[in-house]
Every structure is written in C-alpha cells, then in structure tokens.
Rosetta silent file (secondary structure, phi, psi, omega in degrees, C-alpha in Angstrom):
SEQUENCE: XXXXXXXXXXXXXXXXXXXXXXXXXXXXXXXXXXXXXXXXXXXXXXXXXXXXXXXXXXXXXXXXXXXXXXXXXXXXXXXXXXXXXXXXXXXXXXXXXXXXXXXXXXXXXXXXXXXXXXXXXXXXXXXXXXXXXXXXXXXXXXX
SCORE:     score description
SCORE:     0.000 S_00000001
   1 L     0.000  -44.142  179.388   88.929  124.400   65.332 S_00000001
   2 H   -70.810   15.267 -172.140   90.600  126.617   67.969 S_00000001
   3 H  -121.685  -16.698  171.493   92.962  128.167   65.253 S_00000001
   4 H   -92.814  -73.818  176.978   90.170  129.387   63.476 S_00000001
   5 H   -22.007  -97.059   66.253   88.552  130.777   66.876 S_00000001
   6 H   113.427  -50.224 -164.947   91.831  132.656   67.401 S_00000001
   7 H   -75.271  -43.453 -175.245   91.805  133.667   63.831 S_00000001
   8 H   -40.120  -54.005 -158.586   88.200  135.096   64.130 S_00000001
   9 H   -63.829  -26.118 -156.005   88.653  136.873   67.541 S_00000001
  10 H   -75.633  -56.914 -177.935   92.124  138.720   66.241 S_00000001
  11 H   -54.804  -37.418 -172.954   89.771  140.201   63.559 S_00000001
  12 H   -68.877  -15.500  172.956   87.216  141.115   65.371 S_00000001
  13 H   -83.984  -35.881  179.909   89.806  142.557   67.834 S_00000001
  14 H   -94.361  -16.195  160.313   91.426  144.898   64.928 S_00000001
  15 H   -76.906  -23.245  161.478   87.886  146.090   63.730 S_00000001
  16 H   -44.904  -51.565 -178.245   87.314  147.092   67.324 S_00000001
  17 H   -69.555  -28.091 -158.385   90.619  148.942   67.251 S_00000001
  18 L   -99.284    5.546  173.409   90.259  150.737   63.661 S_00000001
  19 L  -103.654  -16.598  178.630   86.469  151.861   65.097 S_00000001
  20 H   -82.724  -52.395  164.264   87.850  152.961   67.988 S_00000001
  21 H   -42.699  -42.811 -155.459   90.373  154.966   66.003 S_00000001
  22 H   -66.712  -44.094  159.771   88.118  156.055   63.718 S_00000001
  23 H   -49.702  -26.702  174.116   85.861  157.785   66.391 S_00000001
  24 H   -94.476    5.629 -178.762   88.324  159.273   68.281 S_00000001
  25 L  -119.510   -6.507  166.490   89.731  160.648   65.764 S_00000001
  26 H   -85.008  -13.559  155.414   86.353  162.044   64.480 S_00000001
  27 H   -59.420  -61.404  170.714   85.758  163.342   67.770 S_00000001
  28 H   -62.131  -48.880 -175.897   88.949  165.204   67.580 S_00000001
  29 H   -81.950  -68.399  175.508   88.481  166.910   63.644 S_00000001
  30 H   -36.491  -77.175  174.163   84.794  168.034   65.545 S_00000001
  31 H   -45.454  -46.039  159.342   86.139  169.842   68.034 S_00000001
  32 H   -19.121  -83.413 -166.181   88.861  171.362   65.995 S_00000001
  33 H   -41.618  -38.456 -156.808   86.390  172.396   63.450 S_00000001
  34 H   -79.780  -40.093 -145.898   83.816  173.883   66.413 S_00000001
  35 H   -80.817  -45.196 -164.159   86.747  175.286   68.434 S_00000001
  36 H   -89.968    5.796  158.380   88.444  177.376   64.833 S_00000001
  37 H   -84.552  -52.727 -173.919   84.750  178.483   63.941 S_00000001
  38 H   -38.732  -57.940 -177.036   84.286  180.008   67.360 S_00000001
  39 H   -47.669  -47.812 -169.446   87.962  181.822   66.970 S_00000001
  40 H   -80.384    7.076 -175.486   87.056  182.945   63.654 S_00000001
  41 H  -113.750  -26.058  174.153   83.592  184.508   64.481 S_00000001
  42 H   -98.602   -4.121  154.952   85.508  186.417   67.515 S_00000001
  43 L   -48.370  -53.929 -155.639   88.589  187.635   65.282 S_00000001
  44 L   -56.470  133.246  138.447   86.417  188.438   62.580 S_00000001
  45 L   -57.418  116.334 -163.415   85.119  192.131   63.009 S_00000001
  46 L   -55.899  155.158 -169.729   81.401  192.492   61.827 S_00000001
  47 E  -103.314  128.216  161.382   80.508  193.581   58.207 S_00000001
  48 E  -126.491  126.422 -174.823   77.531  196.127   58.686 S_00000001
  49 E  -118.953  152.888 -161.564   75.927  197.097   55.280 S_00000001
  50 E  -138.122   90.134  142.260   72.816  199.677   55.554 S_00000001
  51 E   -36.650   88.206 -146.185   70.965  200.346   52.269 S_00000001
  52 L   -63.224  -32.736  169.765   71.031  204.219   51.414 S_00000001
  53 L   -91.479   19.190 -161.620   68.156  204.223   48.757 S_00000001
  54 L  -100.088  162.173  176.612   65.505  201.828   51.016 S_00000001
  55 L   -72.517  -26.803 -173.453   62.518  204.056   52.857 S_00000001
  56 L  -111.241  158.381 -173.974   63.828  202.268   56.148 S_00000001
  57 L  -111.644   88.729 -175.500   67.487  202.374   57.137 S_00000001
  58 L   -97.368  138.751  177.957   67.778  198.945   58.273 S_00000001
  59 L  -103.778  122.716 -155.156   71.205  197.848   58.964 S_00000001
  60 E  -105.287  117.950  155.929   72.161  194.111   58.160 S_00000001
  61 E   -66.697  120.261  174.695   75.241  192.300   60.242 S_00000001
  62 E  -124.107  159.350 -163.685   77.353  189.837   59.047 S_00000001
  63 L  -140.714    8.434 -172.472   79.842  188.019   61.301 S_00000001
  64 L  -112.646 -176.783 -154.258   80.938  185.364   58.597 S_00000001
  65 L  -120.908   20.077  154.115   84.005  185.662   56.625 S_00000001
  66 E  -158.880  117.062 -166.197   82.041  185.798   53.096 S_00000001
  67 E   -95.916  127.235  160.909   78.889  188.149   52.325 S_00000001
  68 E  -114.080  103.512  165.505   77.309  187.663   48.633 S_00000001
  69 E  -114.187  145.614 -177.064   74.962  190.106   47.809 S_00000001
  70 E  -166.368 -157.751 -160.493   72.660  190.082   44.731 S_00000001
  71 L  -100.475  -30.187  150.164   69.475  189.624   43.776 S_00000001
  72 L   -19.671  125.669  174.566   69.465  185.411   44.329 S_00000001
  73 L   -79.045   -1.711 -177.739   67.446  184.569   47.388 S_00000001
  74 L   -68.408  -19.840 -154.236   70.524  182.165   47.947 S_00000001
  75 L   -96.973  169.317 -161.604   72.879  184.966   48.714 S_00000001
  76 L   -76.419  -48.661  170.382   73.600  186.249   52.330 S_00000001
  77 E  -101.742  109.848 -125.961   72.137  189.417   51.295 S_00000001
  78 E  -145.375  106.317  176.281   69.574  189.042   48.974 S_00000001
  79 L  -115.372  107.228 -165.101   68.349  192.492   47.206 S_00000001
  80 L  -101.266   91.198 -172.412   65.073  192.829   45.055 S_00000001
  81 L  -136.489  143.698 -176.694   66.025  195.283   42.771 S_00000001
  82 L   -82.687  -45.111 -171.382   66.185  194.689   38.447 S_00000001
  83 L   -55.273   -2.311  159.897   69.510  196.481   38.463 S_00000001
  84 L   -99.126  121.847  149.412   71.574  194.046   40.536 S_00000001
  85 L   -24.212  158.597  173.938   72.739  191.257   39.177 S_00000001
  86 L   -53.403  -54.716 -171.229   71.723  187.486   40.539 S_00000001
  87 L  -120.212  111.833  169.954   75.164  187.379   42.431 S_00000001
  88 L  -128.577    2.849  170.805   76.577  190.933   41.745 S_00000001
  89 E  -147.492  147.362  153.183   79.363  191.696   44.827 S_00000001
  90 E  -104.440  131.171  154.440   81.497  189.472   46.958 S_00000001
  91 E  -108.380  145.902  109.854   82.786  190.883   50.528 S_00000001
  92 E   168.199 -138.572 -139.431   85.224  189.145   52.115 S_00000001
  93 E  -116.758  113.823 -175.035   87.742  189.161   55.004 S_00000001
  94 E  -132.932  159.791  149.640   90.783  187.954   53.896 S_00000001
  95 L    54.813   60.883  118.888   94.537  188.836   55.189 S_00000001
  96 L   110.946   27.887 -158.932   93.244  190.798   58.383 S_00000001
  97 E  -175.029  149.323 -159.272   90.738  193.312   56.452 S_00000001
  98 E  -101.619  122.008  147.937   87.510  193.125   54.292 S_00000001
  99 L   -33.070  -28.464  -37.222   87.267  193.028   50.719 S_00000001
 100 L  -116.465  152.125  142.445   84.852  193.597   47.949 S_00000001
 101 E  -163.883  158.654  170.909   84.614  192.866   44.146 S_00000001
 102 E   -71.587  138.407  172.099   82.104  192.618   41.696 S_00000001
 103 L  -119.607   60.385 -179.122   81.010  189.297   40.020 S_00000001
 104 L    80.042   34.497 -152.484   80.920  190.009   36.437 S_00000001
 105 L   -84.584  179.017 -178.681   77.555  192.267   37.387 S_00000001
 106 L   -98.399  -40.622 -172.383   75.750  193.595   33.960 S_00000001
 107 L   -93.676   20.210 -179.960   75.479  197.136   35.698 S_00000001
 108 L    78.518 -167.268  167.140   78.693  197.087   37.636 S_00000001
 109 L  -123.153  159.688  142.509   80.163  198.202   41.332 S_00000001
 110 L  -165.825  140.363 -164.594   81.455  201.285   41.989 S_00000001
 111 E  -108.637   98.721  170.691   83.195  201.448   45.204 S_00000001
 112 L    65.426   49.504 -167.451   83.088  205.420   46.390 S_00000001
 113 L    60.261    5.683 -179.762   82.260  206.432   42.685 S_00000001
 114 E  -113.505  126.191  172.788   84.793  204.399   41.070 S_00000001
 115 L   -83.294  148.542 -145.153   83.988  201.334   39.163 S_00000001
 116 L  -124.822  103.411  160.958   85.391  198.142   40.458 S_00000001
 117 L   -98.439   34.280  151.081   87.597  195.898   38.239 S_00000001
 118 L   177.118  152.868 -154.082   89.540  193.828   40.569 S_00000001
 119 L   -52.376  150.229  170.243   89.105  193.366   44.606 S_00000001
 120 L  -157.797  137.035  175.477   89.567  196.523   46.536 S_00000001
 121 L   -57.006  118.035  163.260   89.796  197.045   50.264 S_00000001
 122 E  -104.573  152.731  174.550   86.959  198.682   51.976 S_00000001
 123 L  -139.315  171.878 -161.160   86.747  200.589   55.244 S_00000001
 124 L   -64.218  147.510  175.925   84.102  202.053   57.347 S_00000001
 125 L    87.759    2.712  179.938   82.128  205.044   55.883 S_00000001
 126 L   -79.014  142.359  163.911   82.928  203.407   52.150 S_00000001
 127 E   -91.688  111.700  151.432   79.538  203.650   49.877 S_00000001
 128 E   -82.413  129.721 -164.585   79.169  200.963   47.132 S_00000001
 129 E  -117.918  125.097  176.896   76.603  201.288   44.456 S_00000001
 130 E  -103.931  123.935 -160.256   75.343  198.188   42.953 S_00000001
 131 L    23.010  -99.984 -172.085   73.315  198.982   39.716 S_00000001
 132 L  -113.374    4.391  175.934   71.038  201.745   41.085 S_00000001
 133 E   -99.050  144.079 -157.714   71.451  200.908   44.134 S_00000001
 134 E  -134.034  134.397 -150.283   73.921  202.304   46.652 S_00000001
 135 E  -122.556  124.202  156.860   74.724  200.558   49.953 S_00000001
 136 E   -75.658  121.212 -170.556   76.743  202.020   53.052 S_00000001
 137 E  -116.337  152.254  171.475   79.372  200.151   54.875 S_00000001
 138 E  -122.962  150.674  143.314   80.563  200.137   58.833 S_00000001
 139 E  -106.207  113.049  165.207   83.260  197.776   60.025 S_00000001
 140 L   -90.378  147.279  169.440   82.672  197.407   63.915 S_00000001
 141 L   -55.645  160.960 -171.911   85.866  196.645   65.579 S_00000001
 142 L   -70.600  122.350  176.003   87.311  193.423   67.064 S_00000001
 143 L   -61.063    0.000    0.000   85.558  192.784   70.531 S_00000001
C-alpha cells in the first residue's frame, strides 16, 4: 500500500511542477507581449490621414502599425463613399517608414496623381485619392 502512496504523491508532485511551469512561463510571454506593444506604439510615429473632399477637416490618428481604409465598417478607417472599395488601401509601417498600396480596389489609388500598382513609400504632405475621394497624409515624428 505505501508504494502506491509514493507512486500517487510523485505524480501529483510533477503536475504541481509542469503547472507551475506552465504559469510562469505564461506570465513571462504576457509581459513580453505587453512590454514589445508598449515599445512599438512609442517607436512607431503616428499616421495622420485628414479627408480633403469632407465639409469638416477632421483629422484621424493612427498609432498602430497597420491602417485599412475602405468602405467596411471593419476597417480602421471606415469611409462611406460608393467609390471606395470594401477594403481599398493598406498603410503600413514596415522597415522604419510607412507604406501604402491598394487592395485590388475597382476604382484604384493614386498616390500624388499616380496610380498605385505595387507598395510605395509615403511621406508627409503626400495626397492619396481613393475612388473620388482624396485623402491627405502627415507623419508626426517619433516622440
């Protein structure tokens, strides 16, 4: 009988240890994750896009490291216009600088008058026109 006691308690002694692991190590991959969002929201330099044809010039901030705008109420910018696409532009901030491209839209991009077949680098004061609509971008600088 005591060799079975013995046997029990050793398990019950190594699920205690692989629960112990498992939280502490779940503990750790949390903090990571919390600690390399924080870095990456004070690296990142804000996206500010300001819609050039709206009656108001409201200016929208983004601080994440991918903006979708279309006409989808899903996407981070969400524009109710019929000439934009669902999903019709991606920005975002790759390799130390922000991005753009079009996503297959039916009326296109055009980045500064130029239609946009493959990612192109934007910088503050570029205009992008999404179907009929035409959208101003700022980059604010790294705090």
């Amino acid at each position: 009988m005591s060799a079975i006691a013995v046997l029990v308690l050793r398990i019950l002694f190594a699920l205690l240890l692989y629960a112990f692991l498992y939280w502490a190590f779940s503990v750790i991959w949390r903090d990571l994750r919390l600690k390399t969002q924080e870095f990456t929201h004070e690296a990142l330099p804000a996206l500010l896009i300001t819609p050039l044809d709206a009656p108001s010039d409201e200016v929208t901030r983004f601080q994440t490291s991918e903006v979708i705008l279309g006409r989808d109420p899903g996407c981070n910018l969400p524009v109710a216009h019929e000439t934009v696409s669902a999903r019709h532009a991606r920005f975002t901030f790759q390799q130390n600088q922000w991005w753009v491209e079009d996503l297959n839209s039916t009326n296109g991009s055009f980045l500064n008058g130029e239609r946009l077949t493959t990612r192109a680098v934007i910088v503050s004061g570029d205009e992008l026109r999404c179907g009929q609509l035409t959208f101003r971008i700022e980059i604010e600088p790294k705090k």
